[in-house]
N, C-alpha and C positions, 0 to 999 in steps of 0.2 A: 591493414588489420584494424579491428572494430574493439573498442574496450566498450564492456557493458557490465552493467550492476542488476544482474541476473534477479534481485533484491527485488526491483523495482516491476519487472515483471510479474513478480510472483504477489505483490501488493494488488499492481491492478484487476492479476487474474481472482484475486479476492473480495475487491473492493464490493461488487456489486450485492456478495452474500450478505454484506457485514452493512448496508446501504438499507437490505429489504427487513433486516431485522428492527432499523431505528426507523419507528412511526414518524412519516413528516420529516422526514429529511430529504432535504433539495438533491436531486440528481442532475442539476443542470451540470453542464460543462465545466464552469467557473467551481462550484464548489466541489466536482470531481477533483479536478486538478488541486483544488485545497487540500482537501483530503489527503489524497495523495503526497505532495510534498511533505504536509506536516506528520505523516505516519513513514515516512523514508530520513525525517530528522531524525527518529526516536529510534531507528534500527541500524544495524551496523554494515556497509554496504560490502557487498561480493563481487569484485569484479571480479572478470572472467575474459577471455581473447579467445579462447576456441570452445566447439562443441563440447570437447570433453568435461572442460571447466565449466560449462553449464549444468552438463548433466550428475556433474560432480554436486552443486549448487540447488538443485532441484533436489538430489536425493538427502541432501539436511534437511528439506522442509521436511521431507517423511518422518522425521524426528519430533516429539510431541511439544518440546519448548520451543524451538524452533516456529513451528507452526503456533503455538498459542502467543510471541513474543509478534508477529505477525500480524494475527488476528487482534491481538490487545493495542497496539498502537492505532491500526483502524479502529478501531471501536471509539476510540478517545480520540484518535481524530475526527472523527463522524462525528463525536457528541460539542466539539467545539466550534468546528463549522457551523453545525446546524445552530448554535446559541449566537453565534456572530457571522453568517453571511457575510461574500464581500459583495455577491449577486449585483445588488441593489445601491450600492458606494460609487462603484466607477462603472 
């Protein structure tokens, strides 16, 4: 049996909206994956072990704070990334 943070999905399926809105921010790899971590620190995770608990999981984001606590963690993840790349470090 598989645990997953049903969470973390639903960031990445976002990511890329939330990516085309900030002017000049890096979509490489490395800063994806930035992004990402640091907007799943700031959210509260959802495991789940089966379908149902997924689909349980999904249907909160239809929920509008839900979705905006989401969407706002990317945003401020985006906006910190892009000011400090780690791209170019290591």
């Amino acid at each position: 049996m598989e645990v997953r943070n049903v969470v973390e999905t639903l960031v990445w399926q976002n990511l890329d909206q939330v990516l085309d809105r900030k002017e000049g921010a890096c979509k490489c790899e490395r800063c994806r994956a930035d992004i990402v971590a640091r907007a799943l620190n700031r959210l509260k995770p959802r495991y789940v072990v089966s379908t149902t608990g997924e689909v349980y999981v999904k249907a909160e984001f239809l929920e509008p704070q839900f979705q905006l606590d989401v969407i706002t963690a990317l945003a401020e993840a985006v906006n910190r990334v892009s000011n400090n790349p780690r791209h170019d470090k290591e």
